[in-house]
N, C-alpha and C positions, 0 to 999 in steps of 0.2 A: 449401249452405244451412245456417245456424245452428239450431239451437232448442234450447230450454230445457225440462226435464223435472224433473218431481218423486222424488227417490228417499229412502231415509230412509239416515242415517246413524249409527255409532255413536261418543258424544262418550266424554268423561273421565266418569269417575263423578263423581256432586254430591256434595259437601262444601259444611261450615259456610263462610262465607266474609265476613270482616269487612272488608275495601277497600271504599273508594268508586271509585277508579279507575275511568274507563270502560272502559279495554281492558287490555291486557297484551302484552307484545311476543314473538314468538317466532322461528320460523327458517325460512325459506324452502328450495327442494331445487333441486339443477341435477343434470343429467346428465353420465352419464361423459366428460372432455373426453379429445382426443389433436389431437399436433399435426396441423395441413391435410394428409391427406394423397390417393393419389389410389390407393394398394394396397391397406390395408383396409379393407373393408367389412364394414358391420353387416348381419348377413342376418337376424338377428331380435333383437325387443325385448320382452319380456314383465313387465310395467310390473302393480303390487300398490299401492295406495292405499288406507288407510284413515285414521280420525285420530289413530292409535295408534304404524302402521307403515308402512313404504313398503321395497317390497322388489323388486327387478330384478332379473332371467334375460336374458343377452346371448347371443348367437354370432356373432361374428366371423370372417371369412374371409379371409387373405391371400392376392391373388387375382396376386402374381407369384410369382417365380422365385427370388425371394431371399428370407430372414429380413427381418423388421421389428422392431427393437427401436425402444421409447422409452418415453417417461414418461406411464403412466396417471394421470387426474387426477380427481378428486369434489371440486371447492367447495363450502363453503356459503357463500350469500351474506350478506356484513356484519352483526355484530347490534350494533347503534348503542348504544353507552353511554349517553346520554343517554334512549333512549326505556327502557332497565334502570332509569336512575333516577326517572325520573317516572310509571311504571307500574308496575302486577304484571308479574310474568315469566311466560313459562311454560316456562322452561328446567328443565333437571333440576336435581335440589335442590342438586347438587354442578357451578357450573356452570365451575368452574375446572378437573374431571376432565380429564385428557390427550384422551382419547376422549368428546368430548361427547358424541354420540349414538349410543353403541355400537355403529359402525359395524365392520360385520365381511363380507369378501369372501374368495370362493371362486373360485378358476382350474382348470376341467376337475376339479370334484369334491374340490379340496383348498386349507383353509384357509391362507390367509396373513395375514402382519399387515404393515397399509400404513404407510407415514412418513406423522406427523402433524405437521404445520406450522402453529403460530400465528401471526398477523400482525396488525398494526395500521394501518387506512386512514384516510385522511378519508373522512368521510361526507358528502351534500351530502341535504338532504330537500323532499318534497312531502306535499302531505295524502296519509293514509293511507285510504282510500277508507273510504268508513263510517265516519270518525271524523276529524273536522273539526279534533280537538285533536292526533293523534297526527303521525306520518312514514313515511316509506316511503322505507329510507336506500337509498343508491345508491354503494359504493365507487368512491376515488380515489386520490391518491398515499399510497406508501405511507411510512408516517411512523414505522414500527417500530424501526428506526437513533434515532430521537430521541429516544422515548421511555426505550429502554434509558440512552441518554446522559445524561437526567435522573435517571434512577432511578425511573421510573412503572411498576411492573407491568403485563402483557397479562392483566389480569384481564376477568371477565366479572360481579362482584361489586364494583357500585356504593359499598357502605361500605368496602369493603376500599382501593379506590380513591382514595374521599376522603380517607381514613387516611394513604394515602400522600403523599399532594397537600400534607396540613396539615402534614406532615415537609416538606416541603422546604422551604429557605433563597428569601426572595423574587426573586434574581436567575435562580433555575430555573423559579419560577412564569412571571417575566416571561419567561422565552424560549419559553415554551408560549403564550402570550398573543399574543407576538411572529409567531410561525408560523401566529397563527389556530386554535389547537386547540382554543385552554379561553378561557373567559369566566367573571371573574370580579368579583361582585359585594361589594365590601367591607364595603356596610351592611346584608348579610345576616351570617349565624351556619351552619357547620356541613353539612346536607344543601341546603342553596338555596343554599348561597354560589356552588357551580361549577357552568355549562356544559359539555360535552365537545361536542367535533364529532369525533369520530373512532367507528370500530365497530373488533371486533376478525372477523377472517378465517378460518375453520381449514378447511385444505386436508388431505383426503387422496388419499395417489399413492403409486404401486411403479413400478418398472421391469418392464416387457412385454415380453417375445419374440413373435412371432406366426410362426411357421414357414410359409418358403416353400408355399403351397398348400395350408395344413391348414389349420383350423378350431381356434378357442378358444372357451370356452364360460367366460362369466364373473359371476358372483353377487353380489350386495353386498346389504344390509339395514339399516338400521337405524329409530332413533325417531324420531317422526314429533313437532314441536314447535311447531306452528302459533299466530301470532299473533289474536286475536281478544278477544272483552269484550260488557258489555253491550249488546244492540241494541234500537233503537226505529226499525218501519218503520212509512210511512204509505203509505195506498191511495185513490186512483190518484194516484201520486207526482207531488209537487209540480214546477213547474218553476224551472229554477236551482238546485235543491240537489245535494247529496251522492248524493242516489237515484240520479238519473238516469243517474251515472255505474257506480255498480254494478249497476243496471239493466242498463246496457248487456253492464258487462266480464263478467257472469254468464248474458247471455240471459234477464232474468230478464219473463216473460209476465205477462199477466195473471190468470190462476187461480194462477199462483205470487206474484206482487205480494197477492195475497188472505192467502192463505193464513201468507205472512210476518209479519202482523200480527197473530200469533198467537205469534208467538218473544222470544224475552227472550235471547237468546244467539245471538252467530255466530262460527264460525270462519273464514279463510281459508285454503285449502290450496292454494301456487303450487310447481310443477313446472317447471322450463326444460328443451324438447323440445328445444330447437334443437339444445344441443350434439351432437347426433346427428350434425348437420350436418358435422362437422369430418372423419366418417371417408368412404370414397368414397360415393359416390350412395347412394341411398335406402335407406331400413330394408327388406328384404325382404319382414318381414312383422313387424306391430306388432301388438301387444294390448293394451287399458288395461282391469283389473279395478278397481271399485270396489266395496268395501264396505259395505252400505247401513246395517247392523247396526238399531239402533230406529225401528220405522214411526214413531214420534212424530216423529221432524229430516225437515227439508226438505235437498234436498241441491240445488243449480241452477248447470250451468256449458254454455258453447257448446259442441258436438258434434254430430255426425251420427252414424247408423249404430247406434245404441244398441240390445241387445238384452237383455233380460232373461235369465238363465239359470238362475236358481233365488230363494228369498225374501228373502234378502238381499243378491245379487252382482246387476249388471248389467256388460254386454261391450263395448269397442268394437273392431272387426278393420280393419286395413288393409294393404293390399298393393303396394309399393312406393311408400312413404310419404318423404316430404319435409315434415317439420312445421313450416306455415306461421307459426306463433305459439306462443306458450309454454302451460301448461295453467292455467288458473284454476279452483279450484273453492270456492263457497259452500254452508258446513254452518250453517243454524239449528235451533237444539232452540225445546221450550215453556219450558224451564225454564233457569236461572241453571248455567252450568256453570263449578263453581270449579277452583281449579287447581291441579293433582297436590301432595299436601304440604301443605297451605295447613290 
């Protein structure tokens, strides 16, 4: 059984904030991948959610007779150039840093530093649920060999971009055109001239040993970047619109459908469970803490088994879990939440 529960959340601090934009684009979170395999297993998962940070406790168990090396892997998923250009961000202020989200893991109590991999994909989009203007990019081929080839930086820094774009000679523009990347408009000027369909990728991963029969114990942390913007709910949500759908993907009830129209601000905070999947059978045992921080925010996502555990955490426990679906979670405050730096 699903339901939907009120809990409070803690946002960004408010600042002055002069956009009109309705939203702002930010960065989605996947779990740690590893190839299919059928030796290690994940014996537990101890999963930190706030809208700040998001921080994971693993132990892993090589459960044959041999070593297991290979390549651990943390995606983030695609952040669409296009929706950087046409919105606020809420990337960090530096969003070209090597390590965008100061991501930093620990193996059995000792720091490492993982390879960090830029890429550039095509993007392909849909409405972005609550916002009828935005997207919800989706990666695809990867186009990063092309780019370099032109001379287009894997920037994340939409003017720096265009800068580069208005440099180049028109038979480079055309072969970006040609490929379906870029759309460009000639009797515009400047910031509206270009389209991008592409996001840029940043992968981190180390090489793993998991020793014949032992346990590894492995850490990772970092900022937490969520995309989100002005919100306007109505009660009891219309049919055919935008609600009905975040209605759904949020479990969102009736005394919570109430009480939303009372917020001026939402975020989204999406988690991908599944790669859990990748290593042998089920999580041993799972925990998902969330942080509730200001009773003012409404916090609303599908779960069972929720228990409260003090004034600002609630808990979910499970035990030999298989995650049938990814995590969705909805943070609304009362108030206008601007965006770090701004």
């Amino acid at each position: 059984m699903k339901t939907a529960f009120l809990l409070c959340a803690a946002l960004f601090a408010a600042v002055a904030h002069t956009h009109a934009n309705d939203g702002f684009g930010g960065i989605g979170a996947n779990g740690l991948e590893f190839a299919q395999n059928d030796r290690v297993a994940m014996k537990s998962e101890d999963l930190f959610i706030s809208p700040k940070k998001i921080a994971v406790s693993y132990v892993f168990e090589n459960t044959s007779d041999e070593d297991v090396t290979g390549e651990v892997i943390f995606p983030l998923p695609p952040i669409a150039l296009q929706e950087l250009k046409d919105r606020d961000s809420n990337l960090p202020k530096d969003p070209d840093r090597e390590n965008l989200v100061n991501f930093t893991v620990e193996v059995d109590g000792q720091s490492i530093t993982p390879d960090i991999e830029r890429r550039a994909v095509l993007v392909s989009f849909s409405a972005r649920i609550g916002d009828p203007g935005g997207g919800e990019e989706v990666g695809g081929e990867d186009i990063t060999a092309l780019l370099k080839e032109v001379g287009v930086p894997l920037t994340l820094e939409p003017d720096r971009l265009i800068a580069a774009l208005d440099a180049l000679p028109p038979a480079k523009i055309q072969k970006l055109v040609s490929a379906k990347l870029l759309d460009v408009d000639n009797d515009l000027q400047g910031y509206d001239r270009y389209s991008f369909n592409w996001g840029i990728s940043i992968r981190y991963h180390w090489n793993q040993t998991f020793p014949a029969g032992a346990q590894v114990s492995i850490r990772h942390e970092y900022e937490n970047h969520p995309p989100g913007g002005v919100w306007m709910w109505q009660h009891p949500v219309p049919d055919g619109e935008w609600q009905q759908e975040i209605a759904r993907r949020y479990c969102i009830d009736d005394e919570t459908s109430k009480a939303l129209t009372r917020c001026q601000a939402a975020y989204q905070i999406d988690y991908i469970l599944r790669t859990a999947n990748t290593w042998k059978g089920p999580i041993g045992k799972f925990k998902l803490t969330i942080d509730k921080g200001d009773p003012r925010n409404i916090l609303s996502l599908c779960a069972d088994g929720v228990e409260k555990i003090g004034p600002t955490t609630f808990v979910i426990e499970k035990t030999d879990y298989t995650p049938p679906e990814d995590l969705s979670i909805l943070i609304a405050t009362p108030g206008y939440i601007a965006i770090p730096g701004y």
